[in-house]
DRENNUMAR-315658 format. One line per 5 residues: for each residue x, y, z of C-alpha. Coordinates in nm, 2 decimals, always signed. Layout:
BEGIN
X Y Z | ...
% end
This chain:
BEGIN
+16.17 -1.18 +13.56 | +15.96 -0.97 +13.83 | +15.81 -1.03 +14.14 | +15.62 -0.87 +14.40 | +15.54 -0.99 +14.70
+15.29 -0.79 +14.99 | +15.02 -0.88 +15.21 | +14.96 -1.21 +15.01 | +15.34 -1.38 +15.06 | +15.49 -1.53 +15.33
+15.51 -1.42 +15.69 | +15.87 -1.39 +15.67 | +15.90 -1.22 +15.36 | +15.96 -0.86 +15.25 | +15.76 -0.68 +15.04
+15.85 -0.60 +14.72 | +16.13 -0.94 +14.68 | +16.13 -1.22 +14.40 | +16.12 -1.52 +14.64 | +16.25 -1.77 +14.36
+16.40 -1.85 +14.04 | +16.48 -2.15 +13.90 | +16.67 -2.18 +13.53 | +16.52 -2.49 +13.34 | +16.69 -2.49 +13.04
+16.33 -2.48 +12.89 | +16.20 -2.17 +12.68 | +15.92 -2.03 +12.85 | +15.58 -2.04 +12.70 | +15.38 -1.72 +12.77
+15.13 -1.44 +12.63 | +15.40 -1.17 +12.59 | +15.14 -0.85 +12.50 | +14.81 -0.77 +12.42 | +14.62 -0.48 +12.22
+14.32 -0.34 +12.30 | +14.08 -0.30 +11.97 | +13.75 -0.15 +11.96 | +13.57 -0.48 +11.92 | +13.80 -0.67 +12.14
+14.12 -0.80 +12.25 | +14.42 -0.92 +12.09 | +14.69 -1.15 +12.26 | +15.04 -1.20 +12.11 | +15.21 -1.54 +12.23
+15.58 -1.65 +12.19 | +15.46 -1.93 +12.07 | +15.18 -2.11 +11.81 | +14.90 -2.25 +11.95 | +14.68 -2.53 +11.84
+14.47 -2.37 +11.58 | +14.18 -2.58 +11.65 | +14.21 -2.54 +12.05 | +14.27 -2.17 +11.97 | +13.97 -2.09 +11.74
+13.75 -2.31 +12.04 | +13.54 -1.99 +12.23 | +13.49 -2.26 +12.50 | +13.83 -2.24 +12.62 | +13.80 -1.87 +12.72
+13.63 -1.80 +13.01 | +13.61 -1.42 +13.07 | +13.46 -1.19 +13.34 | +13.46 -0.85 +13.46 | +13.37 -0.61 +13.73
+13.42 -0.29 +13.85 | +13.54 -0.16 +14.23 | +13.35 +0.10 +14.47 | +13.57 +0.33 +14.56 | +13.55 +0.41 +14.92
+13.80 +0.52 +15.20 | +13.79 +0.20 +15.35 | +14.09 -0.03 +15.18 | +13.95 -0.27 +14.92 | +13.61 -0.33 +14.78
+13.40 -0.64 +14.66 | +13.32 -0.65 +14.28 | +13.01 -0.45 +14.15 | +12.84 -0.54 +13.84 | +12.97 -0.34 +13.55
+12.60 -0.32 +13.39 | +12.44 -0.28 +13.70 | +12.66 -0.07 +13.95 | +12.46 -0.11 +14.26 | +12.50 -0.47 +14.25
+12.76 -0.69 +14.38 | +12.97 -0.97 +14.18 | +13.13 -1.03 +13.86 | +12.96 -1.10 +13.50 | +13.06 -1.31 +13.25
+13.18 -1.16 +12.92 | +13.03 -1.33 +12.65 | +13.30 -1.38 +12.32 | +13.14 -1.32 +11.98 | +13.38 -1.48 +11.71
+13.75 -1.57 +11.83 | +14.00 -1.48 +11.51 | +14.38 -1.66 +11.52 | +14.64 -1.54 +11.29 | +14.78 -1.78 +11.07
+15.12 -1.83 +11.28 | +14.92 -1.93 +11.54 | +15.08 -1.62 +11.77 | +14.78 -1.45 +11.79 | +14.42 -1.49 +11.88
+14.14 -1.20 +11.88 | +13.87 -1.25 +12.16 | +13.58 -1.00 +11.94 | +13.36 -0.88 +12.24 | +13.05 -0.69 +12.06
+13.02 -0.46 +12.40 | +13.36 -0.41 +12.55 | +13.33 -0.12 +12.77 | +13.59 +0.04 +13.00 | +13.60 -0.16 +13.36
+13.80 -0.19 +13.72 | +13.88 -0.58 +13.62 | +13.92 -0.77 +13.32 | +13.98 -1.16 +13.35 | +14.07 -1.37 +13.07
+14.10 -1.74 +13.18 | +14.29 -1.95 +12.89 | +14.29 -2.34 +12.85 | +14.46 -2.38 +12.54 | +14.71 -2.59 +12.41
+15.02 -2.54 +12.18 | +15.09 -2.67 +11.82 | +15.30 -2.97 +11.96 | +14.96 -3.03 +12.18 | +15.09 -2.95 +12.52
+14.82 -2.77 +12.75 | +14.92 -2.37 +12.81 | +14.67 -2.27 +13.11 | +14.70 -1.92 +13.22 | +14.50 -1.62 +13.40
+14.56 -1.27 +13.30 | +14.40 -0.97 +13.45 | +14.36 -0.64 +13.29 | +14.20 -0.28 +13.35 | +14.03 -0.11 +13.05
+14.07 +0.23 +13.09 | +13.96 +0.32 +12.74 | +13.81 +0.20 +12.40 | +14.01 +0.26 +12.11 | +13.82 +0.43 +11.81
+13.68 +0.19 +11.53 | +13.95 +0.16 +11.23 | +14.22 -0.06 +11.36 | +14.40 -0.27 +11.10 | +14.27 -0.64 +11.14
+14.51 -0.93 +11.01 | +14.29 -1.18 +11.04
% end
């Protein structure tokens, strides 16, 4: 377990400190890696999905965005196609691959590019049909070369 906690935590709170953990009994269902490919990205789960929920491109909802770098602290998202430009842009998916298992799912993206901010919004749901909801940001700092193995 981590945790970090700074500007965003509670008044009282120090900086850096895991405010609370509570033991369930329960496994924990989570996305526990991901690969970069050249056409896209690959998420391993601890679990198996529902294939049908999985192979659905409707329950992704990705954007990205990129960050002026100034010397003032922070910046607001600028368009990764059009840098001038504020905001974020959706990232359309072109096919959406899930291994047999169910463990993995490949998001192909025809035009992934090296960005600031990736965000990968999930609405999924497991092979016993209980939702799995997540967020997960990422930063692309590099396209791999075309030639990765693909399992699907």
């Amino acid at each position: 377990a981590t945790g970090l906690s700074g500007w965003q935590g509670p008044p009282a709170a120090d900086d850096g400190c895991l405010h609370r953990l509570r033991y369930t009994g329960r496994s924990a269902r989570i996305i526990d890696g991901f690969k970069l490919h050249h056409n896209g990205i690959e998420l391993f789960f601890n679990f198996a999905l529902d294939q049908d929920a999985a192979q659905n491109r409707d329950n992704y909802n990705l954007a990205w965005w990129n960050y002026r770098w100034t010397h003032n602290y922070g910046s607001a998202h600028y368009s990764v196609a059009n840098p001038d430009e504020k905001g974020d842009e959706p990232v359309p998916i072109s096919d959406v691959r899930v291994s047999d298992n169910g463990r993995r799912v490949m998001l192909v993206i025809k035009k992934l590019k090296p960005v600031d901010q990736l965000r990968i919004d999930l609405d999924l749901r497991d092979e016993r049909d209980k939702p799995f909801t997540e967020r997960v940001y990422m930063t692309i700092h590099s396209i791999p070369c075309e030639g990765v193995r693909d399992d699907y």
